[in-house]
C-alpha positions as CSV (number, residue, x, y, z in Angstrom):
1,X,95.6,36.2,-121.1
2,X,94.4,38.0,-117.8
3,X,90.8,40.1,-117.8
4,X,92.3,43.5,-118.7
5,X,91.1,45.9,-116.0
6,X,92.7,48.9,-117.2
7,X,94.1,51.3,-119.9
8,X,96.5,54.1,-119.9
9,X,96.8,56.7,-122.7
10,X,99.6,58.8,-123.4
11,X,97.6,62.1,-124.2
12,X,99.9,63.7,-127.4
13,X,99.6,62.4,-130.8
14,X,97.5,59.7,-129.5
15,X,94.2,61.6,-128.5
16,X,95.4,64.7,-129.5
17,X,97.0,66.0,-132.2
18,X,99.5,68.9,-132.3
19,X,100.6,71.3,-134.9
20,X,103.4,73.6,-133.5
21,X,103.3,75.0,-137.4
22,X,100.1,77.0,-136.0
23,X,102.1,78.8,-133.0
24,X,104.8,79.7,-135.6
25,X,102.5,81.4,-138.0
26,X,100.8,83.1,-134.7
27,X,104.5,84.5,-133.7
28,X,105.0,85.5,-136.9
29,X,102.3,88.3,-136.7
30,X,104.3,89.4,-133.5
31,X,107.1,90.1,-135.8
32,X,109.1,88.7,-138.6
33,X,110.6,85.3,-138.8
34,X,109.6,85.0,-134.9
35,X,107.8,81.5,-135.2
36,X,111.2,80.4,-137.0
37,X,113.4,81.7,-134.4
38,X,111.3,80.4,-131.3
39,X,111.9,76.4,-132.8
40,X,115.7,76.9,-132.3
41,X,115.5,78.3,-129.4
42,X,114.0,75.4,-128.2
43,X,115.3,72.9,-130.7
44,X,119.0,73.9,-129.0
45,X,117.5,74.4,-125.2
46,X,115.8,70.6,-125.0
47,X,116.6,71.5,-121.1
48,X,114.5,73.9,-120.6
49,X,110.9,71.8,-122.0
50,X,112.2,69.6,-119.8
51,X,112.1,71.6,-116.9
52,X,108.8,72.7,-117.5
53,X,107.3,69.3,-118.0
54,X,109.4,67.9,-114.8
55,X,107.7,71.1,-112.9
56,X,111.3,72.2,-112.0
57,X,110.5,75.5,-113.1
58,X,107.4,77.4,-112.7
59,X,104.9,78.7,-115.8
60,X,105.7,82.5,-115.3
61,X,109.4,81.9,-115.1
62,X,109.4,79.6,-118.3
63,X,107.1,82.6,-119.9
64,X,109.5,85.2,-119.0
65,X,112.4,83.5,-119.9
66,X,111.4,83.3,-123.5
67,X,109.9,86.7,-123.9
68,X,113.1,88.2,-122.5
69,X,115.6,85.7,-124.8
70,X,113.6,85.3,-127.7
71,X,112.3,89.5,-127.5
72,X,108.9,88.9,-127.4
73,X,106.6,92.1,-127.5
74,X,103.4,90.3,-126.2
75,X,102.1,90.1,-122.3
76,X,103.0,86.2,-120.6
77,X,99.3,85.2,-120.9
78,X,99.0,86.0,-124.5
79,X,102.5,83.7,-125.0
80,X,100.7,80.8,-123.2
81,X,97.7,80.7,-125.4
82,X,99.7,81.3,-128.5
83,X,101.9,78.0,-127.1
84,X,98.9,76.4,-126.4
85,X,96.3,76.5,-129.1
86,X,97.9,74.3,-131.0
87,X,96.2,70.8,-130.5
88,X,93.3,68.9,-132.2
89,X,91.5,66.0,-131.1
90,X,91.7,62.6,-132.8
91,X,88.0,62.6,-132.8
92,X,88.0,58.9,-134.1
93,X,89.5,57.5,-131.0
94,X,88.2,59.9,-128.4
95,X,84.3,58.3,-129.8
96,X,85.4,54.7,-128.1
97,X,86.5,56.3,-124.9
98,X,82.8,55.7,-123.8
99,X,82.5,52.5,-124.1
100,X,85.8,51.8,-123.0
101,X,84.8,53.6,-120.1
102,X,82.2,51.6,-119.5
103,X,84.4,48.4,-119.6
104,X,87.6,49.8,-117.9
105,X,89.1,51.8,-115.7
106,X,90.8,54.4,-118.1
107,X,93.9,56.9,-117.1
108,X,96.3,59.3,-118.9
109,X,99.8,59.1,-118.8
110,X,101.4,62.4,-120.4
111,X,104.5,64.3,-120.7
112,X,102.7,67.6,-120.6
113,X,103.1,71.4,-118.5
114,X,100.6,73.6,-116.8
115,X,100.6,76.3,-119.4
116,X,99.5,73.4,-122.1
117,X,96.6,71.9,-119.7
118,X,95.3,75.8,-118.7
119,X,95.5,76.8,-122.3
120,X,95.8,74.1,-124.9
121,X,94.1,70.8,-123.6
122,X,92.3,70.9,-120.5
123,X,88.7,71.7,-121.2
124,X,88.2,68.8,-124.0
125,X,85.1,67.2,-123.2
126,X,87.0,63.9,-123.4
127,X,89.1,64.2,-120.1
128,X,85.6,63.5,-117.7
129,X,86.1,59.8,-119.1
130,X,89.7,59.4,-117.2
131,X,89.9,58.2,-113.6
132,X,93.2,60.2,-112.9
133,X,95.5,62.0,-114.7
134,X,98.9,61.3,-114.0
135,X,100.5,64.4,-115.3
136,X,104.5,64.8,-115.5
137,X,104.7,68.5,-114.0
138,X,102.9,67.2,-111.2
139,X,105.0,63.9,-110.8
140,X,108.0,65.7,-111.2
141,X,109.7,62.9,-113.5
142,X,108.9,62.4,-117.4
143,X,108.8,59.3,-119.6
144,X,110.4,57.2,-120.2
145,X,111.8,57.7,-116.4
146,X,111.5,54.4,-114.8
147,X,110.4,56.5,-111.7
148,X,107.2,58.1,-113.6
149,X,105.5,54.3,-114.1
150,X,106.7,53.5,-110.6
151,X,104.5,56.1,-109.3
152,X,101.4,55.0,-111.9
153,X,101.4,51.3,-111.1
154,X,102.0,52.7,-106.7
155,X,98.4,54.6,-107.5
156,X,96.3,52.5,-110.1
157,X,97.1,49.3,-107.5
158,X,96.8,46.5,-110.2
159,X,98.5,43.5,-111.5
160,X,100.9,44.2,-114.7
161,X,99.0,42.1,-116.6
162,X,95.4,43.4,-116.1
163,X,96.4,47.0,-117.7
164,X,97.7,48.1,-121.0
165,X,99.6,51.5,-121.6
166,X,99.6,53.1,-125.2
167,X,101.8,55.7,-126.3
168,X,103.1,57.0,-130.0
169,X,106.4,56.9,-129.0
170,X,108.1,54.1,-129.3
171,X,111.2,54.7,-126.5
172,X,108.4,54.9,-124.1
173,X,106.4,52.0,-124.6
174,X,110.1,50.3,-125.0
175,X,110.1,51.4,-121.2
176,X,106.8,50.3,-120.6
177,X,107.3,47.1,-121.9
178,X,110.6,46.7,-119.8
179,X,108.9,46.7,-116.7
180,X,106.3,44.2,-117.6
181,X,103.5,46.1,-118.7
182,X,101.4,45.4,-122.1
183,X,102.5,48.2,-124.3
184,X,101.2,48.9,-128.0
185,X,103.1,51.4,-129.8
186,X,100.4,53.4,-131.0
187,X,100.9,54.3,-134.9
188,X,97.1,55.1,-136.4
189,X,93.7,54.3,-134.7
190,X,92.2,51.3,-136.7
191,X,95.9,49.2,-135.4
192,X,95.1,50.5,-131.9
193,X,91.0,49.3,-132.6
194,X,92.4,45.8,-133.2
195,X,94.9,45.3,-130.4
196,X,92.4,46.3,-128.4
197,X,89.4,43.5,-129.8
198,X,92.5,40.9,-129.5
199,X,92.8,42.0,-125.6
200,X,89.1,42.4,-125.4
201,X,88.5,45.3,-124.6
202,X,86.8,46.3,-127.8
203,X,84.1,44.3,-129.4
């Protein structure tokens, strides 16, 4: 087994939690049934996340486009934040980044938007521990595009074998894995703790 040099983390549901539940209770106080409404809306536009996450359309238009659709009475800023505060951090895991830190290089791959980073995720304390951020609104393609790991493994400048990428979804690791890079499917945090002592990484 090669000296692992590297880790990638996807961000969501991995070292952050999310709870859109939160942002439909918050819409409900705009009016009735509005938190409700908003998941179809994007439940039946999958397009336009997509967008936003491939930074094909900007924040303001995305904000517009559902206050105008979905009848929003709110300004665009105070949409963002109610789209935003949504996340939690898996403390547990975000205590080892330190000492992975100290070990490895560590980077973040995510599917993510600019509304969520200004609003939601940004400021987190944890994010000083990552080398680069390779964010998909910036990249301009989303997992589990072959392009998006193209352009990570162009920048990080390492062998497959001395990095390993870790994501909750399991079509994206599939990806991952496709292309010759150690994967784990990440499914709770003491299974991530010992993939990571059998690469050693982790003591």
């Amino acid at each position: 087994m090669s000296r692992i040099e590297a880790i990638i983390f996807d961000l969501g549901n991995v070292l952050i939690n999310f709870d859109w539940g939160v942002a439909e209770k918050n819409l409900d106080k705009i009016k009735q049934n509005l938190g409700n409404h908003s998941q179809k809306y994007f439940r039946d536009h999958p397009e336009l996340i997509i967008e936003l996450e491939k930074g094909q359309i900007s924040d303001l238009a995305f904000l517009e486009k559902c206050r105008l659709e979905l009848e929003f009475d709110c300004s665009s800023e105070e949409l963002a934040k109610i789209f935003s505060q949504i996340f939690s951090p898996n403390q547990k895991l975000i205590d080892k980044l330190k000492s992975l830190a100290e070990r490895v290089d560590l980077y973040l791959l995510s599917n993510t938007n600019a509304i969520h980073k200004q609003y939601g995720w940004g400021d987190f304390n944890f994010i000083k521990y990552f080398k680069q951020l390779f964010l998909s609104y910036q990249i301009g393609f989303v997992k589990p595009e072959v392009e998006i790991y193209k352009y990570v493994e162009e920048r990080i400048n390492l062998d497959r074998e001395s990095f390993i990428y870790i994501d909750d979804i399991l079509d994206y690791v599939s990806s991952a894995a496709n292309l010759g890079w150690n994967a784990i499917h990440f499914e709770n945090n003491q299974s991530l703790m010992n993939k990571l002592k059998e690469y050693k990484v982790l003591q």
